[in-house]
FIDO-230826 format. One record per residue (C-alpha): x, y, z. Coordinates in steps of 0.001 Angstrom, whole numbers, padded with zeros to 6 digits, always signed. Each point is the difference from the previous one (the first is absolute). Example, Ala and Ser with C-alpha at 12.3 -4.5 7.8 and 13.67 -1.06 7.14 Angstrom:
2
+012300-004500+007800+001370+003440-000660
***
This chain:
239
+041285+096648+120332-002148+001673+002891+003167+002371+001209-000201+000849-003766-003511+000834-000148+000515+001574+003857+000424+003642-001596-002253-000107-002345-002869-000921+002588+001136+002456+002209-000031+002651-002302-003577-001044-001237-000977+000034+003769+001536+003933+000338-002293+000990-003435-002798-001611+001552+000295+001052+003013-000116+003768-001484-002945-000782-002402-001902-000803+003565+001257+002810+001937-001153+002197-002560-003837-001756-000134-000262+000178+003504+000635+003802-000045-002263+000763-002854-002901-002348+001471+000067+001871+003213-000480+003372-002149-002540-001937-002048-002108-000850+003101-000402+003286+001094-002130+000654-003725-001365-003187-000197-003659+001279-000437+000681+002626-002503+001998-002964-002581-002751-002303+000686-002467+002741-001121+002190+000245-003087+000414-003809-000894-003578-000809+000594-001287+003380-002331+000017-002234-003261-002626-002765+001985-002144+002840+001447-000141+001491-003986-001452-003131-000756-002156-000589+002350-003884+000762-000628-003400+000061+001343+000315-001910+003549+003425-001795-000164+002535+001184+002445+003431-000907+001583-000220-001700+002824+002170-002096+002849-001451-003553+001512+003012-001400+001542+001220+000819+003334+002798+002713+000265+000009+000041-004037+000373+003708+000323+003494-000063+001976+001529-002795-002519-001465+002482-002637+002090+002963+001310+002946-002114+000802-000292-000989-004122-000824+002721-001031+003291+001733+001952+001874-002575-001094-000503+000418-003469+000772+003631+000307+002734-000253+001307+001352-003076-002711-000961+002757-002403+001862+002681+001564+002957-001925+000412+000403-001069-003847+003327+002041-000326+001515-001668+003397-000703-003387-000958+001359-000013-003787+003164+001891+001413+000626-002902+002453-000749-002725-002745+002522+001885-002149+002761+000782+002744-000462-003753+000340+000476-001287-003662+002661+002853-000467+003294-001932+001173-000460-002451-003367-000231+002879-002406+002317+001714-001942+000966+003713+000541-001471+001216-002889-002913-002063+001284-000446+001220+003973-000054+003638-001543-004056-000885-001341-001070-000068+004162-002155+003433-000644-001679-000932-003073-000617-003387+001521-001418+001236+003374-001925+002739-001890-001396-001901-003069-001288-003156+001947-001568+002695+002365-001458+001922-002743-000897-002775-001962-002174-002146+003085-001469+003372+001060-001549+000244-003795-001183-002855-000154-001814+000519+003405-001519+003029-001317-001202-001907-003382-001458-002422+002085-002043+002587+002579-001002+002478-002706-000632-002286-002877-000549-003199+000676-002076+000001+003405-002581+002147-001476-000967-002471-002248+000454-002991+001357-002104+001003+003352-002547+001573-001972-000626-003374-001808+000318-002254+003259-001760+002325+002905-002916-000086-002258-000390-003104-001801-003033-001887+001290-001359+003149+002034-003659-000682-001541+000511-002981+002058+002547+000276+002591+001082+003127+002669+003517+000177+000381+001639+000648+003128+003876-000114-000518+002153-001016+002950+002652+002938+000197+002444-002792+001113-000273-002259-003307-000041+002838-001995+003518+001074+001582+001638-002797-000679-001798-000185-003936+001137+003625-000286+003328-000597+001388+000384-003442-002478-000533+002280-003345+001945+003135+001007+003424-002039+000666-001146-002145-002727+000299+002977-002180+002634+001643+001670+002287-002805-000751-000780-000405-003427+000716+003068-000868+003593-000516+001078+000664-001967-002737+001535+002724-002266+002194+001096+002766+001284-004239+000499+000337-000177-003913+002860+002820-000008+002008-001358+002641-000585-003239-001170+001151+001450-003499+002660+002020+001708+002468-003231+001276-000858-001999-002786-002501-002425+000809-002885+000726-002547+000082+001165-003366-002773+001885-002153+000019-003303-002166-000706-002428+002574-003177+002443+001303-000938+000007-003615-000125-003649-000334-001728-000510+003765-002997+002394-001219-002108-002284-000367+000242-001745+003447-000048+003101+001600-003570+000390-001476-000807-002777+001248+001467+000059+003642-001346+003650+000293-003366-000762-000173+000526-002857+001865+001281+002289+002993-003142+002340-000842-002096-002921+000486+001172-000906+003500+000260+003293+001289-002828+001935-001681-003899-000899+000975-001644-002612-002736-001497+002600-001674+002028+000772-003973-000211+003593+000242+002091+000307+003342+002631-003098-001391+000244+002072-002981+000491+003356+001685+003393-001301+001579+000916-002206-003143+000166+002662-002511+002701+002404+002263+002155-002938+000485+000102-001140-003526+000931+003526-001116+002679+000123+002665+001113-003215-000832+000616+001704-003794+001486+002898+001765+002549-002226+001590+000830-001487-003135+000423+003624-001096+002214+000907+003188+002395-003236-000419+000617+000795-003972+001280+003188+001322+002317-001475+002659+000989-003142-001354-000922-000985-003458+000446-003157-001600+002446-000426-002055+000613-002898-002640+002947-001413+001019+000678-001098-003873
***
């Protein structure tokens, strides 16, 4: 069973091999404009920052892990394309023909798609949702924000988002070899309510507005989907 498995591993090691190759490269170019992206990512905190609260750093050497997060990021980002290429190239070999041709739209879509959601969650939902939490309790309280925690907050939401809005782009191929139907998303609605704001919940601050912010998108992409799959692969009463 292992000498079975023996090319299948190896060819998963090759792919990931290449995903890493290309990170390191990007992450070196990343490091060099560390400052200038952090100035970026942190812009939606500073917005919402008022009277004496400020960013600020009080563990040792939490600037360097910043950069090296901060690069590292970038350069996931940057690499989108490489990395859906590989996880196709890897899948590829138990397609179809007619089913390997789909490697552009894949690679582009799922890039497309994460980047969007990305950009919804910078430019619409990060507004809001700082606005509300930087300054709740300031009669009482001074906030100081540690640039490291809000990183790795920042970072939690934006792939949080990002993914989601892949979820068109798995519906088609999903639809495309025959595994879902427009029916069965139909009749799962009303779970996927429920397990969508469930996923808001845990990734999303305990505040409604910002849980509602990323629920909304995902439960009109999840009716999207269900318009995507009727296209590709309808039901079809089989009486």
């Amino acid at each position: 069973m292992l000498e079975d498995l023996r090319p299948h591993i190896e060819e998963l090691r090759s792919r990931l091999i290449k995903i890493c190759a290309a990170l390191f490269i990007t992450f070196v170019l990343c490091f060099v404009f560390w400052q200038p992206i952090l100035e970026w990512i942190s812009q939606p905190l500073k917005n919402a920052l008022s009277g004496s609260s400020e960013v600020i750093a009080y563990k040792m050497g939490e600037q360097f892990f910043t950069a090296i997060l901060v690069s590292f990021f970038s350069a996931l980002l940057i690499s989108l394309p490489v990395i859906f290429y590989q996880i196709w190239a890897f899948v590829a070999p138990g397609l179809y023909a007619n089913e390997k041709k789909f490697v552009i739209p894949f690679v582009l879509g799922a890039t497309i798609m994460f980047l969007l959601g990305a950009a919804f969650a910078y430019y619409i939902v990060f507004p809001f949702g700082f606005e509300y939490l930087v300054n709740f309790g300031q009669e009482i309280v001074t906030a100081k924000i540690s640039i490291g925690e809000y990183l790795g907050f920042f970072l939690k939401l934006i792939f949080g988002f990002g993914v989601s809005f892949e979820l068109p782009v798995f519906c088609f191929f999903l639809a495309k070899i025959g595994l879902i139907t427009d029916r069965a998303l139909k009749e799962f609605f009303r779970y996927a309510i429920v397990l969508i704001f469930i996923f808001a919940a845990i990734l999303t601050p305990p505040d409604v507005l910002t849980q509602v912010l990323m629920a909304l998108p995902l439960i009109t992409l999840y009716g999207v989907s269900i318009i995507i799959v009727r296209m590709v692969n309808p039901y079809k009463d089989e009486e």
